[in-house]
N, C-alpha and C positions, 0 to 999 in steps of 0.2 A: 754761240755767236762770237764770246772773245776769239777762241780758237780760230773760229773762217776769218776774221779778222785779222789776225797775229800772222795767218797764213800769207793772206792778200800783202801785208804790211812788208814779210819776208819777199814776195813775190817780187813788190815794187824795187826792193833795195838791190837782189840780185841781177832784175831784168834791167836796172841800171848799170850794172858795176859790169856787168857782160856787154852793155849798150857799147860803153865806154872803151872797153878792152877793142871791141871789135871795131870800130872807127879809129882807134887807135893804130890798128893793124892795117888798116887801107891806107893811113898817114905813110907808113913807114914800107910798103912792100912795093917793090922795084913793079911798074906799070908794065904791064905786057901789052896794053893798046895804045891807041893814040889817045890824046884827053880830051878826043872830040866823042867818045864812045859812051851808052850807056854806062857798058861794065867798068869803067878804066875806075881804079885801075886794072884791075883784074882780068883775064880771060874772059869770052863770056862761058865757059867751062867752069870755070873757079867761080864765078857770078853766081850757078845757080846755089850752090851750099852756103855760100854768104847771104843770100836775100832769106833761106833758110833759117838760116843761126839770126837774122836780124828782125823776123818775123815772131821767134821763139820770143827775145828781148821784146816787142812789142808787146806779146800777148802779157809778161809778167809785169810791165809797166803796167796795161791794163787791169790786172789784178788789185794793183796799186788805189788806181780809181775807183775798181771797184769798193774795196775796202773803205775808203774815203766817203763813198756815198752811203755804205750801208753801217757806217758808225753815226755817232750824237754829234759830228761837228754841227750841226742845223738842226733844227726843229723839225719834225713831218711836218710838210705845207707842199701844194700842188707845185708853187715856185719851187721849193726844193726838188721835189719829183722831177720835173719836166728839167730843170737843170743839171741833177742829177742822172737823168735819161740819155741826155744830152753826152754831158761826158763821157760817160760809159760805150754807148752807142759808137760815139766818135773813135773812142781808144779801142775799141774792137773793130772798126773798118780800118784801122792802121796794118793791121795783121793781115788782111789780104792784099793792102792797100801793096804793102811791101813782096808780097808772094805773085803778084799779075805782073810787076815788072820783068817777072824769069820769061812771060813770052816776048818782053821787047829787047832782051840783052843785046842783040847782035847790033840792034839799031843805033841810028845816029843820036846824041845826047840832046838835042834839037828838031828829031823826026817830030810829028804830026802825034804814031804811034804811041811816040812814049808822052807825050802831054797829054793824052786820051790818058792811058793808063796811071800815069802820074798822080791825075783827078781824083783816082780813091783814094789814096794817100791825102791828098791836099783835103779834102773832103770831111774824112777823118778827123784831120789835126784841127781842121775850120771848129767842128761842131765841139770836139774835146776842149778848145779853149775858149768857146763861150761859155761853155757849162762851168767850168772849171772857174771862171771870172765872176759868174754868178755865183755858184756854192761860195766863193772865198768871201765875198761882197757881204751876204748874208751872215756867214760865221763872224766877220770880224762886227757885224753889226748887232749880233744876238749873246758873243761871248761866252758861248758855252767851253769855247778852248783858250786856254791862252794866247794872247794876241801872237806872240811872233809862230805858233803855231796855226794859228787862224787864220794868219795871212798869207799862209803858204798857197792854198789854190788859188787865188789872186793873182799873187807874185807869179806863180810860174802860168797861168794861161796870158796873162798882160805881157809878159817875158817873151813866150811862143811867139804871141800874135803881131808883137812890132820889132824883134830882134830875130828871134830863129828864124822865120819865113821868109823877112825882107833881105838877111844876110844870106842866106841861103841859096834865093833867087839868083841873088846879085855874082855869088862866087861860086856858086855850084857845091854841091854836097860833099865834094872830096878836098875843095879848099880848106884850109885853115883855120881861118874865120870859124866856115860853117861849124866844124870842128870843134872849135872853145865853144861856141855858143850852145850848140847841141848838147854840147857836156855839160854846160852848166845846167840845162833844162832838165838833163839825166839825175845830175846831183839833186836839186829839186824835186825830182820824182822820185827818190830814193828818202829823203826827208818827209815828205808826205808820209810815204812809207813806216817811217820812224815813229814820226807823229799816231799813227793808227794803231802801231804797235802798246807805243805807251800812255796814252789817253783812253784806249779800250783795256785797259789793264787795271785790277782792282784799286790798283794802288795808286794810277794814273788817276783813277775816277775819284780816288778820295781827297786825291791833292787838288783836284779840280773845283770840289763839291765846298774846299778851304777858300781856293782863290775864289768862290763866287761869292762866300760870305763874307770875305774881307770886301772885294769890290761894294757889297752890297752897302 
């Protein structure tokens, strides 16, 4: 189990740091459409290998999650389960969420089409960051991890749910805005990451098994 763990935990940090790169890379490449387009900037040509490469990054962000629910940050309880379901579920409908867009690239960034399609994404991220608010809600309230690590599913589904989506909305994906705030959610999920790496680690678990007894 540490191993699938350690795995998931690498998964999260890289499918971030590539999240990052590649939002990076739509910031900075000369727009071939108008900025009323799906793709813009990009071709819808170039469109479909980016929803690709950003779908890869979703699925190891999901990894991330995963790993988060199937370590000790919580107790077994049906609330952890079904929270835990939750985010998982949600972080795996992001992955296609981002792959259905490749039928609406040509469309308008405002078509009908692409707010259908859009919906699995949105979808996704909805269910990911309740789960994720709950699992954190729970941790910081059972303390089996250290608080600033405990309060990382929290922080970043509370983060998502009233910064990423409303800034998002408001400036469109390719904005600026959208951009830091994305990134910081990516940092986040790359810290989970971290977190899962070194809490499921023998030595993580003995420092842990310390702080429980000083707390006590």
């Amino acid at each position: 189990m540490t191993t699938l763990l350690r795995r998931c935990g690498l998964g999260a940090i890289a499918g971030a740091a590539l999240a990052i790169l590649g939002n990076a890379f739509l910031f900075v490449v000369n727009p071939a459409v108008p900025d009323d387009r799906l793709s813009y900037p990009l071709s819808p040509q170039a469109y479909v290998p980016m929803q690709l490469f950003l779908a890869l990054t979703q699925a190891l962000l999901a990894a991330g999650v995963v790993g988060l629910v199937c370590s000790d940050v919580v107790r077994p309880s049906r609330a952890a389960r079904i929270l835990g379901g939750l985010a998982v579920v949600g972080m795996l409908l992001t992955v296609p969420g981002e792959l259905v867009l490749i039928l609406v690239r040509r469309a308008a960034g405002d078509a009908s089409s692409v707010g259908t399609a859009s919906s699995v994404f949105g979808l996704g991220a909805l269910l990911a960051d309740i789960g994720l608010t709950g699992i954190g809600v729970i941790a910081l309230r059972q303390r089996r991890w250290p608080r600033p690590w405990a309060a990382l599913p929290l922080v970043l589904g509370i983060f998502q749910l009233f910064v990423v989506t409303p800034v998002s909305i408001a400036f469109g994906f390719a904005g600026v805005a959208s951009n830091v705030v994305i990134g910081i959610a990516d940092v986040l999920t790359a810290l989970i990451g971290v977190a899962v790496i070194r809490l499921s680690s023998p030595a993580g678990q003995v420092s842990r098994t310390g702080a429980r007894s000083v707390d006590a």
